[in-house]
N, C-alpha and C positions, 0 to 999 in steps of 0.2 A: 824696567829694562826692555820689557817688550816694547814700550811706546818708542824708545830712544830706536832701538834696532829698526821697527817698522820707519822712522823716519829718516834714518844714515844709508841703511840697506833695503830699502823696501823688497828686491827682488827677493828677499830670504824669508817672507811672511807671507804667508798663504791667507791667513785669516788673524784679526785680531782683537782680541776683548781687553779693557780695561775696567779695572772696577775700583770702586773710591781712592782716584786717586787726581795726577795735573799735569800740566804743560809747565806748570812753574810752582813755588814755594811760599810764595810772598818775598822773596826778595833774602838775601842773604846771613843781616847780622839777626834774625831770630835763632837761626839754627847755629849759627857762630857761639851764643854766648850758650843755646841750650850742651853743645860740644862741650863747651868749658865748663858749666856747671856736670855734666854727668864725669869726665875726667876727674875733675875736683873732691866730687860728694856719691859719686856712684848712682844707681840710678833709683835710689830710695824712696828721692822726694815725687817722679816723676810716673814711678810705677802706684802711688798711694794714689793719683789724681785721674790715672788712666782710664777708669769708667767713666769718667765725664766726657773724655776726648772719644772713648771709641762707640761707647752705646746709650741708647735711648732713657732715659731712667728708670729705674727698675729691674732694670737688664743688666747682667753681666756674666760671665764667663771668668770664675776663681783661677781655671787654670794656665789660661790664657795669661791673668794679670800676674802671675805667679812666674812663668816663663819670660817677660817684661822686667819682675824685679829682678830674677837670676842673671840675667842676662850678660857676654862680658862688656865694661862701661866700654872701651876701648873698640869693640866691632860697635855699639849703638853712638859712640861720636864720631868715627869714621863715615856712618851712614849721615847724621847730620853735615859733616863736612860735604858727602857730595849733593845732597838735595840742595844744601846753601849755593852750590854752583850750577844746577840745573835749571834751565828756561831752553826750553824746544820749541815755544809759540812759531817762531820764522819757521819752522822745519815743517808743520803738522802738513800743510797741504802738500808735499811730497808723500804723504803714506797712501798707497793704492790701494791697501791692501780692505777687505770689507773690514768693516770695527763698528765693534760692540760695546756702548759706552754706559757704565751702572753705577749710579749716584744711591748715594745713603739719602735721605731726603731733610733728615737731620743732624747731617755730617756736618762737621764744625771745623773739619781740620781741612777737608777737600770738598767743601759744599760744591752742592748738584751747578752752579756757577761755575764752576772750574772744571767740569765735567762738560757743560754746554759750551762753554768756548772750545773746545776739544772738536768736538759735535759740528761746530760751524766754521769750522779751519779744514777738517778731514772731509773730502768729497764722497758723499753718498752716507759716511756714520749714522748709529743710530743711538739714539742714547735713553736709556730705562732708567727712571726714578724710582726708588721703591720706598714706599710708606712703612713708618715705623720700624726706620732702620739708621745707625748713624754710619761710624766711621767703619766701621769693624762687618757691614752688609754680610759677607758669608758665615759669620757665626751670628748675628741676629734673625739672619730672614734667609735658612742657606733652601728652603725647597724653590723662594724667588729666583734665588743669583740662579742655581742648578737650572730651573726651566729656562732663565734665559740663552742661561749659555749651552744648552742642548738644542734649543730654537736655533742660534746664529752657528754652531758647531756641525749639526749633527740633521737639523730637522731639516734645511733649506731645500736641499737634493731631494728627499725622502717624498719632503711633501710639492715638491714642483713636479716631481714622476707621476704622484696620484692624480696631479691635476694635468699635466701632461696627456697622461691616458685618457680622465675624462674628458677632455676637448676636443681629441683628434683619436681618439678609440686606440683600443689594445694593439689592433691588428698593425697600423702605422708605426706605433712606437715598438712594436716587435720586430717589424721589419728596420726599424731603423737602428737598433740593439743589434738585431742579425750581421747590421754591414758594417756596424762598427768594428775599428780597430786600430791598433797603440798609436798608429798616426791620428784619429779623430775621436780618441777616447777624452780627451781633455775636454775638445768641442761639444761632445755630447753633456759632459758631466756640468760644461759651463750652460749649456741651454737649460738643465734640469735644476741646475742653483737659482741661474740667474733670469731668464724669462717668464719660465715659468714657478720658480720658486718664491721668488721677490717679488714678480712684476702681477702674475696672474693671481696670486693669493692677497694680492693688496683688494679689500674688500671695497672701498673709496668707487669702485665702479662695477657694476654689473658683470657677469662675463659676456651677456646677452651685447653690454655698452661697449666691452672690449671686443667684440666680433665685430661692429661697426666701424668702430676705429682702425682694427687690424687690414679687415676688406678694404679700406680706401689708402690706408699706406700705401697697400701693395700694391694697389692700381697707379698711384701715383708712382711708386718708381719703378713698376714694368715689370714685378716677380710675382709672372703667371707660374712659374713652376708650385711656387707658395700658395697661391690664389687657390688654386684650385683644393690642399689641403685643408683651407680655411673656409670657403666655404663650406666645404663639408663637417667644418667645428662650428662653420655659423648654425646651421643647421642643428646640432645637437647646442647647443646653445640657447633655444628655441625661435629662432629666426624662421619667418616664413618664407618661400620664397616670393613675395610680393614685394617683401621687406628689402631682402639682398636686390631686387631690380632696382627699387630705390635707390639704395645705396648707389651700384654702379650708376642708376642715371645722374646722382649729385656727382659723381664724378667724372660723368664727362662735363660739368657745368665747371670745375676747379680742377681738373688735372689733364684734361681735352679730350677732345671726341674720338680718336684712334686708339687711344689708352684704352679708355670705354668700352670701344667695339671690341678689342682683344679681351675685356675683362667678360664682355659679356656674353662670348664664345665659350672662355672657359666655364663660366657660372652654367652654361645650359647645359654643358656636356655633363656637368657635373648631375646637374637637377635630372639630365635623362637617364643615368647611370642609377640614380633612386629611384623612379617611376617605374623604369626597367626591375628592380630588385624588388620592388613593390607590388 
């Protein structure tokens, strides 16, 4: 249901996690004839075979398979009638919203393949395999599902703020907490998910490699107001400043020589405002 809504109404999902499940069924007369056999015979034969469908072998949960055979036949053929009519494949890349994709790694019924085309239709998704887990991932392996989904839920903000602070110190991000308000409360809370939560915590590069990179953005498109906070992250970063000259010099070579000189006005006021405190 969540996948269906984040792709009809995207603006109603804020965030969203899927876990062993699909964009489609395989197609519609499996689930047509399983309708008809549980109407027919109830769901006897169906609930006797369900440790194979949901878990790892060895693994099973009695009470689980137990609420499977109680179950009324009449609500589980309804459910079969609407998966046999579900396919959202066309729809995925309209969901905006961030998604959280969690494959059983030995699911059978929604293998981590129907999980990854999910992954690479949704822009930006992430998708988690988890070992030694099948259909049924929250009752096999529930400390996995829970970490992940406290990570994509709960942690992004939490930990883009720590690393927030550490880059550009307490005292900026206090002051910038201080001026916040319900007009740019959203803005801040999207910097601390998303720049710094997603982008700076991605381990793939340095933050020493990220200061490099961030310094010549912002020379190339002329946000010295920025510049100047960032060098002072390049700096805590452990950048020398021989290094940040560098930097600016490749920048007047690829973003031009007026850029440059503003860049490297701000850099020194910066560097003398340390020497000074030093």
């Amino acid at each position: 249901m969540g996948l269906q809504l984040a792709a009809y109404h995207p603006e109603r999902i804020d965030r969203l996690a899927v876990i062993c499940s699909s964009a489609h069924f395989n197609g519609s007369k499996p689930w047509e004839e399983r309708a008809a056999l549980v109407r027919a015979e109830g769901l006897g034969e169906l609930a006797a075979n369900a440790n194979s469908r949901w878990f790892t072998p060895g693994f099973t949960v009695p009470e689980l398979i137990e609420d499977h055979r109680t179950a009324a036949p009449e609500a589980y053929a309804a459910c079969c009638d609407a998966l046999a009519a579900f396919d959202i494949r066309d729809r995925l890349p309209r969901i905006s919203a961030p998604t959280l994709l969690v494959a059983g790694r030995e699911d059978p019924a929604t293998p981590p393949a129907h999980l990854r085309e999910i992954a690479d239709a949704v822009p930006g998704a992430a998708l988690t395999e988890l070992p030694g887990a099948s259909h049924l991932a929250p009752a096999e392996r529930p400390e996995a599902v829970l970490t992940a989904l406290r990570g994509h839920f709960d942690g992004g903000a939490k930990r883009g703020m720590e690393v927030r602070r550490q880059v550009l110190g307490d005292a900026h991000v206090d002051r910038a907490q201080a001026r916040q308000s319900p007009f740019t409360a959203r803005f801040q809370d999207f910097i601390s998910r998303y720049a710094w939560g997603e982008i700076w915590t991605d381990d793939t590069l340095s933050r020493r490699e990220r200061s490099l990179i961030t310094l010549t953005a912002l020379v190339a498109h002329g946000h010295y107001d920025e510049l100047a906070m960032h060098v002072r992250a390049a700096r805590r970063n452990g950048l020398s400043p021989e290094e940040i000259g560098a930097v600016l010099l490749q920048t007047a070579v690829y973003c031009g020589v007026p850029a440059a000189n503003s860049a490297f006005a701000v850099a020194q006021g910066v560097l003398a405002e340390e020497d000074g405190v030093g």
